[in-house]
N, CA, C and O of each residue as an XYZ file, in Angstrom:
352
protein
N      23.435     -2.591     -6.812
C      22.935     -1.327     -6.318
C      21.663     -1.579     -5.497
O      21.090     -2.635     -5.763
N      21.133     -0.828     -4.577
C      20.364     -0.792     -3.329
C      19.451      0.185     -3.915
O      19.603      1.366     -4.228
N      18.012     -0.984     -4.013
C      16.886     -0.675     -5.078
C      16.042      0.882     -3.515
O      16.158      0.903     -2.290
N      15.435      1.686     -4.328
C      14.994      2.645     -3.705
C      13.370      1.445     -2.628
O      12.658      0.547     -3.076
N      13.434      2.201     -0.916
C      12.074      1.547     -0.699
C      11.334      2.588     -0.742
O      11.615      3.784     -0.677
N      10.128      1.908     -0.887
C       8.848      3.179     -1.011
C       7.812      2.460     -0.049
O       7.536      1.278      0.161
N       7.447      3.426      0.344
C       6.238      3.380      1.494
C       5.050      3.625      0.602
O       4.989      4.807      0.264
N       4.288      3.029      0.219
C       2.802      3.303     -0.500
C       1.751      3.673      1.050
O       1.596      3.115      2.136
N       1.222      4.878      0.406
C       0.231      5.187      1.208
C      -1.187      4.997      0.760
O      -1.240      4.848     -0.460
N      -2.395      4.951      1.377
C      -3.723      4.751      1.102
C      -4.048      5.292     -0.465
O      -4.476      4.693     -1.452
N      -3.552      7.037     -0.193
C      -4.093      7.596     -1.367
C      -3.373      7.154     -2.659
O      -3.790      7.517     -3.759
N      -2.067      6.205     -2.485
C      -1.213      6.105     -3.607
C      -1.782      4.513     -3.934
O      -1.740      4.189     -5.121
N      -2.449      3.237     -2.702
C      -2.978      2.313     -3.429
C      -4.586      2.473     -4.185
O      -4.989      1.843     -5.162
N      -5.249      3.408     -3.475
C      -6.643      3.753     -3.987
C      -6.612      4.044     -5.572
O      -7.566      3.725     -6.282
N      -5.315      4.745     -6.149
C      -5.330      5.256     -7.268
C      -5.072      4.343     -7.930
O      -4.123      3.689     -7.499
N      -5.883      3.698     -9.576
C      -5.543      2.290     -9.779
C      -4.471      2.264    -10.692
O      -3.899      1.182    -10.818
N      -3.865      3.732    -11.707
C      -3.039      4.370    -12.164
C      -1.983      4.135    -12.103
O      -1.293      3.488    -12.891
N      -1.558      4.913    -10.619
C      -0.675      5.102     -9.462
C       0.090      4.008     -9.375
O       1.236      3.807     -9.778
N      -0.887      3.123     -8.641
C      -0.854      1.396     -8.234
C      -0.297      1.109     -9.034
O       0.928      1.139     -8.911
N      -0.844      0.708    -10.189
C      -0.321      0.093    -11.864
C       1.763      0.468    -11.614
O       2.777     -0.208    -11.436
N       1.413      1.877    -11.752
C       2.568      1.938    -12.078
C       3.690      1.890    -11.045
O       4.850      1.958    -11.453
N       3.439      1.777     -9.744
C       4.533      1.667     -9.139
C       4.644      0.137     -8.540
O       5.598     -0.167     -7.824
N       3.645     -0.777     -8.863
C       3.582     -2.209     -8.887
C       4.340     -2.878    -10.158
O       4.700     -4.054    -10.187
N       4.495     -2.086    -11.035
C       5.065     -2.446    -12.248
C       6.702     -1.971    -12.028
O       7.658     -2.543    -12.551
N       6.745     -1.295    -11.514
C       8.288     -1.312    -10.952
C       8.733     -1.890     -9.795
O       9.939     -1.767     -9.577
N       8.239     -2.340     -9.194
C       8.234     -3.162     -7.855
C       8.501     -4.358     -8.796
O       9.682     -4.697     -8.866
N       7.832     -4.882     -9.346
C       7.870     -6.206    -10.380
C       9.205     -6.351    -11.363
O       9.624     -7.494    -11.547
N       9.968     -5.110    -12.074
C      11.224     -5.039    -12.447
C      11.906     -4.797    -11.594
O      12.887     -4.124    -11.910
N      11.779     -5.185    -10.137
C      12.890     -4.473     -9.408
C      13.865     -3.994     -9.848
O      14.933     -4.291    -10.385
N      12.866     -2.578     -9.271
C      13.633     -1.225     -9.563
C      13.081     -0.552     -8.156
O      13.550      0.460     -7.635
N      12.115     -1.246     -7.723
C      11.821     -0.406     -6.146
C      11.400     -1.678     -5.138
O      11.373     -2.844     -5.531
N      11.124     -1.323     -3.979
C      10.925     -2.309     -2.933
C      10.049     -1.426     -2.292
O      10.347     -0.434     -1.628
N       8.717     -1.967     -2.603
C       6.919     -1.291     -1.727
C       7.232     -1.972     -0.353
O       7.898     -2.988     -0.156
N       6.540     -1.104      0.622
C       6.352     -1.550      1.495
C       4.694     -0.641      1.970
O       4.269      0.418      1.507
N       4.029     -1.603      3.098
C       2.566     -0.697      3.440
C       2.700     -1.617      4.788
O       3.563     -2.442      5.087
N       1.731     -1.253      5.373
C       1.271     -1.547      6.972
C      -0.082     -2.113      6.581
O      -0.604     -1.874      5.492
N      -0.630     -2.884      7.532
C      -1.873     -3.081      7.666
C      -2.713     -2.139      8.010
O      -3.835     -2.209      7.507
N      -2.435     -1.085      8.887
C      -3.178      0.463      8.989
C      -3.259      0.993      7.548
O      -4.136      1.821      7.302
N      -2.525      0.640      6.689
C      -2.277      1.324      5.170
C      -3.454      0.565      4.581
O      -4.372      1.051      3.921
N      -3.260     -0.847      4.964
C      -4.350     -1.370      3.941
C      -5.915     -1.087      4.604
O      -6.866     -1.158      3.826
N      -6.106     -0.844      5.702
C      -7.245     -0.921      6.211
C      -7.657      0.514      5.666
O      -8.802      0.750      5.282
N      -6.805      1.295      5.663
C      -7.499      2.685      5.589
C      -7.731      2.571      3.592
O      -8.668      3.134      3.026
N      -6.898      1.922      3.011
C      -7.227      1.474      1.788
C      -8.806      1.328      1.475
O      -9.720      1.922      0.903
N      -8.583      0.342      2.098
C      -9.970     -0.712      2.184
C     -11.278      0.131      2.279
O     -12.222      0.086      1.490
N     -11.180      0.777      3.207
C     -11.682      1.777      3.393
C     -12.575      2.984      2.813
O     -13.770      3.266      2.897
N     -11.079      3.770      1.973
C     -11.574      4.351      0.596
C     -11.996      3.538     -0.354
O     -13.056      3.871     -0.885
N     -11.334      2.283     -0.842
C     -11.776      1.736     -2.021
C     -13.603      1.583     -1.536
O     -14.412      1.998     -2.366
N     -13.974      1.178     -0.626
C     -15.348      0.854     -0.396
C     -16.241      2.051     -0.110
O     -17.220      2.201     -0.841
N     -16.013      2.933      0.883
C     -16.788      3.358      1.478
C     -16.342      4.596      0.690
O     -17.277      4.723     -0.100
N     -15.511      5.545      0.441
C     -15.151      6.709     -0.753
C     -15.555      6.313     -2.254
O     -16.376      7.075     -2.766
N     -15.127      5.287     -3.006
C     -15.421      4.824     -4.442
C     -16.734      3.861     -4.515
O     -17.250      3.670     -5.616
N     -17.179      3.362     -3.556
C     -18.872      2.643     -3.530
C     -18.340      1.223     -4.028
O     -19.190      0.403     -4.373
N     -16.625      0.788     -4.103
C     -15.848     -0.368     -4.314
C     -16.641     -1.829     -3.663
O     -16.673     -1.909     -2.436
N     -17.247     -2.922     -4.453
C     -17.875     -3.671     -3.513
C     -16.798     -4.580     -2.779
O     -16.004     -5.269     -3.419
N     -16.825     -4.532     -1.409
C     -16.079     -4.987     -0.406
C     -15.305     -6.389     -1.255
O     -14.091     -6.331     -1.453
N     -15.896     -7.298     -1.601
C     -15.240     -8.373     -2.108
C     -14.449     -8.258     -2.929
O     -13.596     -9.142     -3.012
N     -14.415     -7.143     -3.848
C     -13.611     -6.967     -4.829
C     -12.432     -5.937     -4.220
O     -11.328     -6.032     -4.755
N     -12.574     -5.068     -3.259
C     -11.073     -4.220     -2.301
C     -10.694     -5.855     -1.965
O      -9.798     -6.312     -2.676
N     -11.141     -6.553     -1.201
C     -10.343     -7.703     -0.353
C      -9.970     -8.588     -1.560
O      -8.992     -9.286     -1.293
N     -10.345     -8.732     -2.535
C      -9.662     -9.464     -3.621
C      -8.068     -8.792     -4.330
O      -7.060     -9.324     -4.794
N      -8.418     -7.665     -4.152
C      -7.465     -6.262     -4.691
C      -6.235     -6.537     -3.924
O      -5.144     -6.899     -4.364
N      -6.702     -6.232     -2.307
C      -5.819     -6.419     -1.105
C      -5.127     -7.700     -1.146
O      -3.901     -7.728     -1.254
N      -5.767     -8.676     -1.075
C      -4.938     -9.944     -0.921
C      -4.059    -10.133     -2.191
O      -2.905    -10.493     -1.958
N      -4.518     -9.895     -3.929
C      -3.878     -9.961     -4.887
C      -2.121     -9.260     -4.645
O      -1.195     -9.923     -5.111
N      -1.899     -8.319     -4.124
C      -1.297     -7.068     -3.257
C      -0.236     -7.737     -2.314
O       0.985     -7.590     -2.365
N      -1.164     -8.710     -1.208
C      -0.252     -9.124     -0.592
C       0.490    -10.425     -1.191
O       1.692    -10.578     -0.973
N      -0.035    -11.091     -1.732
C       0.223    -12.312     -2.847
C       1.471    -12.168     -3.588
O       2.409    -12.964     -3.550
N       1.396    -10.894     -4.386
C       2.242    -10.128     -5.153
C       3.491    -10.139     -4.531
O       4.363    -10.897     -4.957
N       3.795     -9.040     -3.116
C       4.624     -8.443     -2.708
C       4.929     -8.692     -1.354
O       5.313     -7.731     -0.688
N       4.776    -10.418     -0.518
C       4.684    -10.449      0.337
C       5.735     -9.965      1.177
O       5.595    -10.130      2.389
N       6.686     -9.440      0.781
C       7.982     -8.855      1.385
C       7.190     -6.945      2.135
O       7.509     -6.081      2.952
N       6.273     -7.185      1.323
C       5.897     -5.606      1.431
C       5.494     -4.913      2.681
O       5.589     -3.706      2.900
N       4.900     -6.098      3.699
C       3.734     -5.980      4.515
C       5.024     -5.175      6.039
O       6.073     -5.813      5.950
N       5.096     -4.508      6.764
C       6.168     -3.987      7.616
C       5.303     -4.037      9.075
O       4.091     -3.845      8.978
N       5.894     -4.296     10.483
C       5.305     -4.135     11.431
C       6.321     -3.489     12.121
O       7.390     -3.013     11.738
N       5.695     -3.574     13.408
C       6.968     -2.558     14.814
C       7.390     -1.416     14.513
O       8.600     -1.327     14.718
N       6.764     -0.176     13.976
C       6.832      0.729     13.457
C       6.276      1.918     14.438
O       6.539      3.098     14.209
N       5.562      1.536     15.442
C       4.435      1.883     16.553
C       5.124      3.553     17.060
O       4.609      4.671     17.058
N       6.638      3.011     17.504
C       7.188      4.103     18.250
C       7.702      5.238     17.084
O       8.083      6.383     17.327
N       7.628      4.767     16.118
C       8.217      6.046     15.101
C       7.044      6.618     14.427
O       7.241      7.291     13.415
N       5.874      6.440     14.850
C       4.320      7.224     14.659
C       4.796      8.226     14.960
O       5.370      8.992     14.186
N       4.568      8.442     16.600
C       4.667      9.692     17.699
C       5.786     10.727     17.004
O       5.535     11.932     17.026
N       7.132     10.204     16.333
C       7.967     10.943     15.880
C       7.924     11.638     14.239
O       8.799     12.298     13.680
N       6.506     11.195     13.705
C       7.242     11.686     12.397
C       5.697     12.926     12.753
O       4.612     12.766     13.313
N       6.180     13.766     12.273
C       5.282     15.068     11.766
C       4.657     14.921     10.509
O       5.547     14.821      9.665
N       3.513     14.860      9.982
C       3.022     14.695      8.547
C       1.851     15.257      8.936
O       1.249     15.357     10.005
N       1.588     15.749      7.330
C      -0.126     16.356      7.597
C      -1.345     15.209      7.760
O      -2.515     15.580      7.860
N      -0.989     13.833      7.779
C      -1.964     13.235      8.158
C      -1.523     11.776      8.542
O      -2.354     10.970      8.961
């Protein structure tokens, strides 16, 4: 069977909860994460500059992340920006 993919967004890696738990199913494959580097930057982002996160420890977070799930990371996505409608 054809495991569900999920797109993790900023606000869904910021949450460490969230994270936990849908990294923990990513790990039983039972799902297949995927994020952008725009995902992680804007991550990065909140974890530091929203939560007062000290930078070394988001980029420890981040790389642990990509380490994890290197299948996760997606590019060439550019032209289907312009097309999707979302509130943000």
């Amino acid at each position: 069977m054809r495991r569900l993919r999920v797109l993790l967004d900023a606000n869904v890696l910021v949450n460490a909860q969230v994270r936990d738990l849908i990294c923990r199913l990513a790990e039983a494959e039972l799902i297949d994460v995927r994020w952008s580097t725009t995902i992680l930057d804007e991550t990065r982002r909140a974890l530091v500059d929203g939560l007062g996160l000290d930078p070394s420890r988001a980029d420890r977070l981040l790389d642990a992340l990509g380490r994890a799930f290197p299948e996760a990371a997606v590019e060439g996505f550019g032209a289907l920006i312009d097309q999707t409608q979302l509130p943000d």
